[in-house]
VEXBAFI-934352 format. One record per atom (N, C-alpha, C, CB): residue in three letters; x negated, y, z negated. Coordinates in steps of 0.2 Angstrom, whole numbers, plus 5000, padded with zeros to 4 digits. Each point is the difference from the previous one (the first is absolute). Last residue first. Glycine has a CB too. Layout:
<recs>
alaXYZ...
</recs>
This chain:
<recs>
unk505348524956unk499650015005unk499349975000unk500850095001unk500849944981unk500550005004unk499450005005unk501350064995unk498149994983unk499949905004unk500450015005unk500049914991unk499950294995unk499449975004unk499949965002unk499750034997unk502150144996unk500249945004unk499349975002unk501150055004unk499150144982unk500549954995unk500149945006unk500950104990unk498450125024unk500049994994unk500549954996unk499750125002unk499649855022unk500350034998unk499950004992unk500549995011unk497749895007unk500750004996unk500350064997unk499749884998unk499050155026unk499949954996unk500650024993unk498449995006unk501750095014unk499449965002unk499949964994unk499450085009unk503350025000unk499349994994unk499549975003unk500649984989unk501150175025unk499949914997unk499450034995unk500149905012unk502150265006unk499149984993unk499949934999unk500350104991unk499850035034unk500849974995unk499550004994unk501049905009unk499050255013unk499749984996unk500549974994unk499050085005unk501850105015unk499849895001unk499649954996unk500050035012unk499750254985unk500849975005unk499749945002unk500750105006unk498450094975unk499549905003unk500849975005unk499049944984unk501550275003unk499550035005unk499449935003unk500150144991unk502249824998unk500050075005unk499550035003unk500650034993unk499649784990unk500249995008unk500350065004unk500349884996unk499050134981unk499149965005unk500749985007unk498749894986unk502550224998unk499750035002unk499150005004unk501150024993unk500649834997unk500550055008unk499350065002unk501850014993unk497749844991unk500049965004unk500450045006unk499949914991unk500050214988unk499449985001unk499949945007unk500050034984unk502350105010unk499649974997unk499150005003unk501349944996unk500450285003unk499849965003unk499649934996unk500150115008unk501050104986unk500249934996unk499749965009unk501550044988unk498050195008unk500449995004unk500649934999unk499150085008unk498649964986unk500250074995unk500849995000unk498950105004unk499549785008unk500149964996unk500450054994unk499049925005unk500450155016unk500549955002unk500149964991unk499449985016unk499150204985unk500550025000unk500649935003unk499350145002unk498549814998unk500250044991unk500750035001unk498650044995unk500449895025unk500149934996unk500250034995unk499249935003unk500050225009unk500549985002unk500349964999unk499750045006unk498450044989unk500650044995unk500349995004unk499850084993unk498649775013unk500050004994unk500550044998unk498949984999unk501149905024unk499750054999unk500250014990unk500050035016unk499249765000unk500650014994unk499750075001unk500349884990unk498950045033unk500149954996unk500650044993unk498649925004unk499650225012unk500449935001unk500349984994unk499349965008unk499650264992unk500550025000unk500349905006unk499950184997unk498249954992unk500049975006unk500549985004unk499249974996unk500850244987unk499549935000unk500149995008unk500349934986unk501250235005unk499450024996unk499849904999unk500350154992unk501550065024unk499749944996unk499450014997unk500649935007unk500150225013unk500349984995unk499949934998unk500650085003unk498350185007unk500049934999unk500549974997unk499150015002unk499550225010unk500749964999unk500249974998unk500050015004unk497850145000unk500149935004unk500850004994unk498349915005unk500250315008unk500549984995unk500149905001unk500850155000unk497150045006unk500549945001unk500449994996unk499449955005unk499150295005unk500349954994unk500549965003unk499850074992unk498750075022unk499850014993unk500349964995unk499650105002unk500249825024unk500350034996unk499750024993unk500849955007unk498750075020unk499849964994unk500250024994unk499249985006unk501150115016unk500349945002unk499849964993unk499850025015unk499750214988unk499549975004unk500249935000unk499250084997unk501949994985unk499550065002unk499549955005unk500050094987unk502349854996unk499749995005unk499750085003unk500749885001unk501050034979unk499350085000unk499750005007unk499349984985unk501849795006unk500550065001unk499250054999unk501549964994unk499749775008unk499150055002unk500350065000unk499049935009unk502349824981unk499950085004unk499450035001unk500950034995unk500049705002unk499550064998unk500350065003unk498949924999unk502249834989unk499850045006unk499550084998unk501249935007unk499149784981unk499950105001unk500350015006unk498950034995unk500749734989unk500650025006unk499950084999unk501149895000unk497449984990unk499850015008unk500850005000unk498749955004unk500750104970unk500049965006unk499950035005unk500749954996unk498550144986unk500549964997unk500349955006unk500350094990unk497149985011unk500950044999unk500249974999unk500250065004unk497649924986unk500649965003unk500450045002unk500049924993unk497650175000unk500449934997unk500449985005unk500050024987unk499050175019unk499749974995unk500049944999unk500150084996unk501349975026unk499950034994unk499549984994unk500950025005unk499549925021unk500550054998unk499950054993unk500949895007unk498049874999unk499850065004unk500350064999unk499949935008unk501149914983unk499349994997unk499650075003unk500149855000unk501850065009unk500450024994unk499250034996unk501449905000unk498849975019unk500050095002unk500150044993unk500649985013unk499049784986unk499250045002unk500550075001unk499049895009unk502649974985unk499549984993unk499350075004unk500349814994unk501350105023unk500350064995unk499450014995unk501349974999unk497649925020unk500850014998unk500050054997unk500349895000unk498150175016unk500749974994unk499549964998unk501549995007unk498050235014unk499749944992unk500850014998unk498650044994unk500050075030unk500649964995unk500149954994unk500250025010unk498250215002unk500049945000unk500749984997unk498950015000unk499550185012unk500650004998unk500049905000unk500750155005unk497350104995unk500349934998unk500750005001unk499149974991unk500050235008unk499549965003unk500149945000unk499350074997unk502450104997unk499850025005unk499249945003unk500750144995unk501449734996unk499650064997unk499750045007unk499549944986unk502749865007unk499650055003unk499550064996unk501149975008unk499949784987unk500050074997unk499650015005unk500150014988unk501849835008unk499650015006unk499950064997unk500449945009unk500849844980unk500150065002unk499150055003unk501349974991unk500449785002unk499450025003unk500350105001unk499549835010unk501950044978unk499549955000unk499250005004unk501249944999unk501050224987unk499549985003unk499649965000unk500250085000unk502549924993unk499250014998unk499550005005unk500349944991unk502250025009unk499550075004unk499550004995unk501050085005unk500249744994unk500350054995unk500050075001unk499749924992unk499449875022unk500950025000unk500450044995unk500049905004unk497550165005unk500249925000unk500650034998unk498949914996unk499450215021unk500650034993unk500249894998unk501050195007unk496749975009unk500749965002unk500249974993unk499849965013unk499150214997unk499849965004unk500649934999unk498750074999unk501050234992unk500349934999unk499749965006unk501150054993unk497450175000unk500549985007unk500449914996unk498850075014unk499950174980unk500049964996unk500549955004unk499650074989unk498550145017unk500749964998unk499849944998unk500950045008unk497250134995unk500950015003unk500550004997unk499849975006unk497950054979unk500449965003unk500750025005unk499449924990unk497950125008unk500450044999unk500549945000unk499650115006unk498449774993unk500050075003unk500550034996unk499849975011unk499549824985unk500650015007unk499850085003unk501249924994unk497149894993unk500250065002unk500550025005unk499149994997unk500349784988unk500050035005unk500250085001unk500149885002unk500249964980unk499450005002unk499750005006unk500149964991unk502450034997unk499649975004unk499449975001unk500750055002unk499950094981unk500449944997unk499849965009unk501250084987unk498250135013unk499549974994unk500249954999unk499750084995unk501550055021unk499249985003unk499649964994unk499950135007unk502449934988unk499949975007unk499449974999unk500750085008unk499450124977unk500449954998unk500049925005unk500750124993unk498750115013unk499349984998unk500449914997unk499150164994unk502549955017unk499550005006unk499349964995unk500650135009unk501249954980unk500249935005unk499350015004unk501449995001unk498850214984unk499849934999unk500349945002unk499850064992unk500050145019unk499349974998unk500249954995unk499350105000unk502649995010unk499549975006unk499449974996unk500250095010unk501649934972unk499850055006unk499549955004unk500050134993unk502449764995unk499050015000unk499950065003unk499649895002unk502749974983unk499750085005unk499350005001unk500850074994unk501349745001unk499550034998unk499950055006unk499549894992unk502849994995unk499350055004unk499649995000unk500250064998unk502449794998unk499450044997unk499650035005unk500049934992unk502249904999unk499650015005unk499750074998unk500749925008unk499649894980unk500649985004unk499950045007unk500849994990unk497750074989unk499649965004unk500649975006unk499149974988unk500650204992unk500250005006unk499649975004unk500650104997unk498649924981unk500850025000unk500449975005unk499750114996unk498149824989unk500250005007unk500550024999unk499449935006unk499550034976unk499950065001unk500150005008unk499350024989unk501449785000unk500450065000unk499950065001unk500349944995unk498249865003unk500350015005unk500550045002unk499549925000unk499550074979unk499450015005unk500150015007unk499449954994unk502149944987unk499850065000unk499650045005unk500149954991unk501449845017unk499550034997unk499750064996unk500149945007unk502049965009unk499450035002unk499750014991unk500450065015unk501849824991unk499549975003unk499250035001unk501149965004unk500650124981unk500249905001unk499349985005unk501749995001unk498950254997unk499749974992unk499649924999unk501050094996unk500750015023unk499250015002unk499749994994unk500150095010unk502249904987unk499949955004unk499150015001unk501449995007unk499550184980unk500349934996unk499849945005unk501250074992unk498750145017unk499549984994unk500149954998unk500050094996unk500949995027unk500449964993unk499049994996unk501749895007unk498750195020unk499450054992unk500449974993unk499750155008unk500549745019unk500250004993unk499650044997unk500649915000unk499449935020unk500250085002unk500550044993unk500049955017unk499649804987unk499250034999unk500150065000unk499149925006unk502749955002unk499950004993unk499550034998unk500549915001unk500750235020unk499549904997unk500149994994unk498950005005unk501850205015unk500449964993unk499549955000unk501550025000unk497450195014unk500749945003unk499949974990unk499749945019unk499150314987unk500149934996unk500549965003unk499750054990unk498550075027unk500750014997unk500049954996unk500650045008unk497750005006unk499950055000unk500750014995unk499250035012unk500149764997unk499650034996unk500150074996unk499449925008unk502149985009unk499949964994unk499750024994unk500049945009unk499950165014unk500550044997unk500149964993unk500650065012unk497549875001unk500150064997unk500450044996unk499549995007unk500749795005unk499549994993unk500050074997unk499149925006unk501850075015unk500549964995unk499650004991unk500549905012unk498550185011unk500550054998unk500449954993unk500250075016unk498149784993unk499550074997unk500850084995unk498549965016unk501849744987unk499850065004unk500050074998unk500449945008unk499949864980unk499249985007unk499950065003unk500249865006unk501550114979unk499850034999unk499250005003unk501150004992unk501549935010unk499449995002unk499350054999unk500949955007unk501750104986unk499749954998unk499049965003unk501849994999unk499750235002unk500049955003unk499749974997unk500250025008unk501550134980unk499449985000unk500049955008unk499750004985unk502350085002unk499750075005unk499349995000unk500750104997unk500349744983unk500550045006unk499650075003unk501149954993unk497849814991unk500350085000unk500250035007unk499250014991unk500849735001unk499750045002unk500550095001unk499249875006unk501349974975unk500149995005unk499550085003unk501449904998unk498050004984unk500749964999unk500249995008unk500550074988unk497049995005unk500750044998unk500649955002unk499650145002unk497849875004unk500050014994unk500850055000unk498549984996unk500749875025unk500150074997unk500349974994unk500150085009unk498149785003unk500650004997unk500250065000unk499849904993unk498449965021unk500150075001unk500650014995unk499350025013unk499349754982unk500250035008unk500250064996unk500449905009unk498749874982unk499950065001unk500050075005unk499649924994unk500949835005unk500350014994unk499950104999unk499749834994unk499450035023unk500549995001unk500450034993unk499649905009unk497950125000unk500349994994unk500850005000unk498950074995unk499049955025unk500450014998unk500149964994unk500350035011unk497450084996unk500349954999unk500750004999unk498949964996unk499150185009unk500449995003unk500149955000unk499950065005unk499250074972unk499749955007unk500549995004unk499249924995unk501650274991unk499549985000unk499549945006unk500750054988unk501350135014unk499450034990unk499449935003unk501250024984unk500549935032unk499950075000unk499650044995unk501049985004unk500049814994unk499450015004unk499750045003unk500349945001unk501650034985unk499349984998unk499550005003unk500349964996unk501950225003unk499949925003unk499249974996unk500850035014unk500850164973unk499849995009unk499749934999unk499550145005unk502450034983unk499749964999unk499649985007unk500949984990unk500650245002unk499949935002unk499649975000unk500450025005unk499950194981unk500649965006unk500149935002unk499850105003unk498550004984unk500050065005unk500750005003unk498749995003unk500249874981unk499849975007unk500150075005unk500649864997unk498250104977unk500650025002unk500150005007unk500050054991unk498249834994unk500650024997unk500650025003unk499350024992unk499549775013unk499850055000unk500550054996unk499249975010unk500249754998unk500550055000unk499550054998unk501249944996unk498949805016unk499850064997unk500550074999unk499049945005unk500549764999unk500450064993unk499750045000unk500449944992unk499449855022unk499650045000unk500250074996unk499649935009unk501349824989unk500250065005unk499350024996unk501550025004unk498749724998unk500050064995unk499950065005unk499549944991unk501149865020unk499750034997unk500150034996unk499749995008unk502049885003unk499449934995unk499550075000unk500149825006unk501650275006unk500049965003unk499349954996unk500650085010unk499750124979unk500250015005unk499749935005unk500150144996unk500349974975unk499949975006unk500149995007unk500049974991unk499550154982unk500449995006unk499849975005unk500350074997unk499649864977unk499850055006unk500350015005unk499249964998unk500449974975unk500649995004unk499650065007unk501449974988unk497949944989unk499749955004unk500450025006unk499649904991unk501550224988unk499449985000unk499649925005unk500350074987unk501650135006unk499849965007unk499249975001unk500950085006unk500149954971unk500550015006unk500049985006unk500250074994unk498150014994unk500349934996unk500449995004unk500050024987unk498950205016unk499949965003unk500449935000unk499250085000unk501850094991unk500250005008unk499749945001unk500150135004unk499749934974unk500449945003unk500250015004unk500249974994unk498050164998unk499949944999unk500749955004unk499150064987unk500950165015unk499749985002unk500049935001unk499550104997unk501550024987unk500549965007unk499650005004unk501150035000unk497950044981unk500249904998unk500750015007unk499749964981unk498050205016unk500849995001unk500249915001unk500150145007unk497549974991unk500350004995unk500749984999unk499250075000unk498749975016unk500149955001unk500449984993unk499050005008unk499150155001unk500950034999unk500549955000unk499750105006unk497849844992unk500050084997unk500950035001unk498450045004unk500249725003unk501050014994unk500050094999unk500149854988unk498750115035unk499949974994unk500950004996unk498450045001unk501250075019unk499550034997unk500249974993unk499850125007unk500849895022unk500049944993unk499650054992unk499749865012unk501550175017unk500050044993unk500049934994unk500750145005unk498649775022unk500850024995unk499550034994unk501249885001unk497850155018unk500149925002unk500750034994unk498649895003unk500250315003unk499949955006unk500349934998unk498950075004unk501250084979unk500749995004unk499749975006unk500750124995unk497949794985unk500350065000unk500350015007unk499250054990unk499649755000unk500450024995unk500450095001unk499149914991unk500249865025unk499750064997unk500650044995unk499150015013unk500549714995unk500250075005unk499850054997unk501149975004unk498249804994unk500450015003unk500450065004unk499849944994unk497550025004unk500549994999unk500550005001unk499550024997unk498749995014unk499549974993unk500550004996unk498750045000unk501750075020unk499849935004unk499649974992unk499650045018unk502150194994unk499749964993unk499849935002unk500850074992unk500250085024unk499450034999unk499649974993unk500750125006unk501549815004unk499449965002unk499450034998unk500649965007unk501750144990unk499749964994unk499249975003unk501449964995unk499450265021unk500349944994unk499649954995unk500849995009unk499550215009unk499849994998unk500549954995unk499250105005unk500049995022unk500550004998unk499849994991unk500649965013unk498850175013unk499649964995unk500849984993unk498250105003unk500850015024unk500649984995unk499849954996unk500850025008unk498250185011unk499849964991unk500649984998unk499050084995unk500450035032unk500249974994unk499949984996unk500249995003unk498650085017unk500650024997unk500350014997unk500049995004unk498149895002unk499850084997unk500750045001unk498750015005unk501549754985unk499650015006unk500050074998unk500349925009unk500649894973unk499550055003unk499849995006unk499850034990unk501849844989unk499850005007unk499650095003unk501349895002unk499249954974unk499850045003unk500049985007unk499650044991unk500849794993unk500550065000unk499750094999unk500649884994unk499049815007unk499850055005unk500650064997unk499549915012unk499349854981unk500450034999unk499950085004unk500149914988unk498649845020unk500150074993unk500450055000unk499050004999unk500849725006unk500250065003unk500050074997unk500749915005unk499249844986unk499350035005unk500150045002unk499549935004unk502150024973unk500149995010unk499250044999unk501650035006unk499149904973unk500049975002unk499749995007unk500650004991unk500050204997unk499349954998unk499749955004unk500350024989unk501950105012unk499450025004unk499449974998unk500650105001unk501249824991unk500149985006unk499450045003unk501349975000unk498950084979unk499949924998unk499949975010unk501049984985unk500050235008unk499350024998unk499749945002unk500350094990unk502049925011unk499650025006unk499250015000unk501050065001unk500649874980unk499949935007unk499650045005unk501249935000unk499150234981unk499549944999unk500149945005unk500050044987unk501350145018unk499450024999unk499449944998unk500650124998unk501849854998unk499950005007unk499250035001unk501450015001unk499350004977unk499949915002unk500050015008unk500949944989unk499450255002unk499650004996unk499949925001unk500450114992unk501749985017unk499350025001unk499349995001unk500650034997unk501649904991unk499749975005unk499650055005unk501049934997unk499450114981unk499749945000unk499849995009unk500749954986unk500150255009unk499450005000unk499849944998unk500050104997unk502449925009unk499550025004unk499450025000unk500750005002unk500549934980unk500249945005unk499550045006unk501649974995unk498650174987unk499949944999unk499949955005unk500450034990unk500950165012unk499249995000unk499749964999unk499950074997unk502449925000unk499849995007unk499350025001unk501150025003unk499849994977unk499849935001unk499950015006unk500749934992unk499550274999unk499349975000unk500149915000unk499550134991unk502450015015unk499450025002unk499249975001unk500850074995unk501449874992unk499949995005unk499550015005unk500850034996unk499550074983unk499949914997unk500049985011unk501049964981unk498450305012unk500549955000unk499849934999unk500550075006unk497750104987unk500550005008unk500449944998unk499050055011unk499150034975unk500750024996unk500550005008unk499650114987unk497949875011unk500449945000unk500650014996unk498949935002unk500150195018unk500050014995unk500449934995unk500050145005unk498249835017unk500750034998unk499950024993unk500649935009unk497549975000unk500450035009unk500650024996unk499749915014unk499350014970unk499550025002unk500350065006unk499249894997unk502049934991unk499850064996unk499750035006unk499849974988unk500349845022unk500650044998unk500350044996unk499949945003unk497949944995unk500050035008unk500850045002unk499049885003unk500550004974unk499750055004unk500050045006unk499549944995unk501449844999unk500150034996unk499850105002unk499849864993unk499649965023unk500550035000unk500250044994unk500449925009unk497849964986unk500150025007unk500450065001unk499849895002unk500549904985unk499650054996unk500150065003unk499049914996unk501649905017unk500550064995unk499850054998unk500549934997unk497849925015unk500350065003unk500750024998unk499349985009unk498449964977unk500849995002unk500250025005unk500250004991unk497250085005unk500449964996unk500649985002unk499550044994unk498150095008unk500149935003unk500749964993unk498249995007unk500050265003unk500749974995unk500249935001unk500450124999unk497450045009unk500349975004unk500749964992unk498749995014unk499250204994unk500249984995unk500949965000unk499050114995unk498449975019unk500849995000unk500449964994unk499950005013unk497550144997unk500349964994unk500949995000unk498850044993unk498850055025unk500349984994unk500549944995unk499750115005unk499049885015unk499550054999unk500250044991unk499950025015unk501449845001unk499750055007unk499650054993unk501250005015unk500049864973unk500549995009unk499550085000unk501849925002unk498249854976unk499750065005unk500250015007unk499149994994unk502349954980unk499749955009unk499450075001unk501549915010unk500250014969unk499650065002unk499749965004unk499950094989unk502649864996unk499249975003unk499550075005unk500649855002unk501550064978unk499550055003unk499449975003unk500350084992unk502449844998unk499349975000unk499950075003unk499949855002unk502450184986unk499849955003unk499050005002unk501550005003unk500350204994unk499849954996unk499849935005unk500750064990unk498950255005unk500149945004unk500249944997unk499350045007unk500650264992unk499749934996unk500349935005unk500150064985unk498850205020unk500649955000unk499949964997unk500350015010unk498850274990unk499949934999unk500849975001unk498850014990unk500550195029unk500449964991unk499849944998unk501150035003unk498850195018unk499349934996unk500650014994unk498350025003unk502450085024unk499850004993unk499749954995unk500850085001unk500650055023unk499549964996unk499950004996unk499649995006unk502150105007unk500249994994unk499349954997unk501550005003unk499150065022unk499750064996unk500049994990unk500650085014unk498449725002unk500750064999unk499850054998unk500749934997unk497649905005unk500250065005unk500650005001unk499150005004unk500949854976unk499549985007unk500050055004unk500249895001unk501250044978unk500250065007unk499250015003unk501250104994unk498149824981unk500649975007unk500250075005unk500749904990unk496949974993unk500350085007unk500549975002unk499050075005unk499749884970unk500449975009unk500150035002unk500549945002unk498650064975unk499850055007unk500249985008unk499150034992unk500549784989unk500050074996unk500050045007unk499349994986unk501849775006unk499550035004unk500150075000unk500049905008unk500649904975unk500250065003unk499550005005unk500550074990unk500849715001unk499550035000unk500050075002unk499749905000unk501549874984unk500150055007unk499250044999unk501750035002unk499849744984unk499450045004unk500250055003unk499349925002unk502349914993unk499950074993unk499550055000unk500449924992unk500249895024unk500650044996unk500050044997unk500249944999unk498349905009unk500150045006unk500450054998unk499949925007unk498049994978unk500649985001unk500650065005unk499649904989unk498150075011unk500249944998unk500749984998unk498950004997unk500050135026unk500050004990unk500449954997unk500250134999unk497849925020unk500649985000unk500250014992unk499749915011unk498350205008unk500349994994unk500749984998unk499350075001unk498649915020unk500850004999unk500150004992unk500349935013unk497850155008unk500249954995unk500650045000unk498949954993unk499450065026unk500350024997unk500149964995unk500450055008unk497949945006unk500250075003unk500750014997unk499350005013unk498349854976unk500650015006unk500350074999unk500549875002unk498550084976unk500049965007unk500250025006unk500149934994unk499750244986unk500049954999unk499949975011unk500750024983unk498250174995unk500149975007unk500449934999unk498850055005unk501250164978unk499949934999unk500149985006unk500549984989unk500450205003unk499250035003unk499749944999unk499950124998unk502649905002unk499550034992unk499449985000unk500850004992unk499649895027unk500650024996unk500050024994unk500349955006unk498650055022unk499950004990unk500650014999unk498950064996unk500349845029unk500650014995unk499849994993unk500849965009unk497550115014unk500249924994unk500650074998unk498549894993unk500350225024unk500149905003unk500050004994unk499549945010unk499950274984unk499649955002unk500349935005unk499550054989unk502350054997unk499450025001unk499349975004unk500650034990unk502349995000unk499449985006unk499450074999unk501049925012unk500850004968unk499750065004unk499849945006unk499350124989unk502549904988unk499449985001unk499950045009unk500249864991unk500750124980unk499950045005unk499949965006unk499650084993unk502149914985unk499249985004unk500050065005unk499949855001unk501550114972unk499950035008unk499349975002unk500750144997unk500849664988unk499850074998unk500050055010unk498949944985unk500449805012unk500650034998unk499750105000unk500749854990unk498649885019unk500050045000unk500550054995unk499549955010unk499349794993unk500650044997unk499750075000unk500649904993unk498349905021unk500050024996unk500750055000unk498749975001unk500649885016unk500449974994unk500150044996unk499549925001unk499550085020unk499649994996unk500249974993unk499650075007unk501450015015unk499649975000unk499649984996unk500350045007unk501850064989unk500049935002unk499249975002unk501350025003unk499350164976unk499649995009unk500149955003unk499250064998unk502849994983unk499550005000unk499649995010unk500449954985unk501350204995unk499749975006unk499549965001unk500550085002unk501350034975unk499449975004unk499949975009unk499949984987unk501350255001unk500349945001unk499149965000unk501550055010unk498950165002unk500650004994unk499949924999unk501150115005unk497250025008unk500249965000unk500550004991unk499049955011unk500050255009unk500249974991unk500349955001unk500250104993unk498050045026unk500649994998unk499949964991unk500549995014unk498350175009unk500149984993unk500649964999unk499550094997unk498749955025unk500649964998unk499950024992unk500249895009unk498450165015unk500150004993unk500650004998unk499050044999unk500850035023unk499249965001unk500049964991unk499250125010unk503249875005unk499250044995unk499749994999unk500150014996unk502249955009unk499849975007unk499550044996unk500849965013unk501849934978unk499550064999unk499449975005unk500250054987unk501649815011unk500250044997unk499750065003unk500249944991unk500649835019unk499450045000unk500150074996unk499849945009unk501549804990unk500150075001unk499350044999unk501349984998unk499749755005unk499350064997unk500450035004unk498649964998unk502949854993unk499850045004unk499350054999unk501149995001unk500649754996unk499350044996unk500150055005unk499149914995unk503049945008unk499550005000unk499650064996unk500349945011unk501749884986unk499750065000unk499750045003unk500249974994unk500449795013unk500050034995unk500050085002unk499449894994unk501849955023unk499450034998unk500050024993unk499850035012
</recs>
């Protein structure tokens, strides 16, 4: 296969500024753009510097790919995190602007090296080992290519995609790439941290990607489904468990360490094993405060997280209870408890059972309790909870417990940074957290374009 092209969905507005660096021209029309624009929905029609034009999108192409770029003014990255916030980003390659439900998506259409350039700044610091970030590399291409065959197979299939189940008991609801249907994937942590060339500076960036440039992981003639996050907690959990009930042979339950930690049961399905797990640091690679490793992989913005290996949160009654009811949209009442139902192999919670005094219902996967649980995100569904103050059987405060910080399948990120801290290579280390996945190129390797 060649290369392929990518759309990535930047921004989502009623109105758009941006600066074309560069000449572009309207493909639909020909015309050479340049300089700042604007443009708006209004009325049903697309203005561009208050100029109507045709149809429900166009496409600015530059002329030349190399040396063009463009800014989009006031992105919002960390999406309901607690780190949200508006930056101009610059970009390279084509812009195109679609309408979705009234407004305006401002969609990037370029390389998927180009691509990874970026997108490996982005999720990381780009001062992280040469190791490190080839192994990123490798598992955001093959990601990033696994999503786009799925995206193509679901287009394809008569069958509609299904990832909610609901009776008056239950709400299990799971979340992933399929939520995008006008693009590849999305520019912020729901699909991979993209935010243009704006960080996009480190030339070992540049040669992680070169290096493994076209190279994936593979599992029986597929492209693996490459996911990672930043910290596992310890272990690592299964796929099916986070996400559609589908097994992933390559993606299973790994302890992050050499050799499993001594005075653990291991099974962490069960409730006494999970707790004393949760409630204790066991040895990982991810189980590190080394500045010098966490710099590698977290961010400015994501370094105002301290204690994420393992961690707190505190509610009173009122605010879980108003917190619940509004992020559900149902009235629990008072809340009882907080009842485990049932733990995937890292002890993440996959279903868990809130008792109120007027309602009790059971909601997952992880991504929904995690959602439910807090503003934004907790850091994960491997908790356990205390209720302490009880009055009348109902408690005035929950303690929830927790350890890790994601979804915790597939590469955990300062567990990786520290393997690579450790002289681990980049291959030893895609085969620690992908067991049975081999590499191939999909397409040619850097200085080898005819080989394929």
């Amino acid at each position: 296969m060649n290369e392929p092209q990518l759309r990535i969905g930047i921004m989502y507005e009623p109105a758009i500024e941006f600066i074309l660096n560069g000449i572009y021209n309207l493909k639909e029309t020909g015309e050479a753009v340049v300089g700042k624009n604007s443009v708006s929905y209004t009325n049903g029609k697309i203005l561009l510097n208050g100029l109507a034009l045709p149809g429900s999108s166009f496409l600015l192409e530059p002329e030349d790919y190399e040396t063009a770029s463009f800014d989009l003014l006031n992105v919002t990255i960390g999406i309901k995190f607690h780190w949200e916030r508006k930056e101009n980003q610059k970009f390279k390659g084509s812009l195109q602007f679609l309408v979705e439900n009234e407004k305006l998506t401002a969609i990037n259409v370029l390389s998927l090296e180009d691509y990874l350039l970026s997108v490996i700044s982005s999720e990381m610091s780009a001062t992280s080992s040469l190791e490190l970030l080839k192994a990123h590399a490798v598992i955001s291409r093959s990601w990033l290519l696994a999503q786009v065959l799925k995206g193509k197979q679901l287009e394809q299939s008569k069958e509609k995609y299904q990832s909610i189940y609901e009776t008056p008991e239950e709400y299990i609801r799971w979340y992933d790439r399929e939520d995008h249907t006008n693009f590849d994937v999305c520019a912020d942590d729901h699909c991979q941290r993209y935010q243009g060339i704006t960080r996009q500076t480190s030339q070992l960036v540049a040669k992680a990607i070169d290096e493994t440039r076209g190279l994936c992981l593979m599992y029986k003639g597929n492209v693996c489904d490459a996911r990672f996050y930043k910290s596992c907690g310890g272990i690592t959990e299964l796929f099916e468990k986070t996400w559609e009930p589908v097994n992933h042979p390559y993606l299973q339950a790994i302890v992050d360490n050499p050799q499993t930690p001594s005075g653990y049961n291991m099974d962490l399905t069960n409730e006494k094993a999970a707790d004393h797990w949760i409630r204790t640091p066991p040895e990982a690679f991810c189980n590190t405060h080394d500045k010098k490793v966490l710099s590698q992989v977290l961010n400015d913005y994501d370094q105002e997280t301290t204690d994420f290996y393992r961690w707190k949160v505190v509610y009173s009654q009122e605010k879980i209870a108003e917190l619940i009811s509004r992020k559900i949209g149902k009235d629990f009442g008072a809340i009882i408890d907080l009842v485990p139902v049932e733990r995937g192999n890292s002890g993440r919670l996959i279903k868990l059972k809130i008792v109120g005094s007027k309602l009790t219902l059971t909601i997952g996967k992880e991504l929904q309790i995690r959602k439910v649980l807090s503003e934004s995100h907790l850091y994960s569904s491997a908790f356990v909870v205390d209720r302490n103050n009880l009055q009348n059987g109902v408690p005035g405060e929950f303690v929830l417990t927790g350890a890790g910080w994601g979804h915790g399948v597939g590469l955990c990120q300062i567990g990786a940074a520290m393997m690579g801290e450790k002289g681990y290579s980049y291959k030893e280390i895609l085969n620690h957290y992908f067991k049975g996945a081999e590499l191939s190129h999909l397409y040619p390797p850097k200085g080898n374009k005819g080989m394929y």
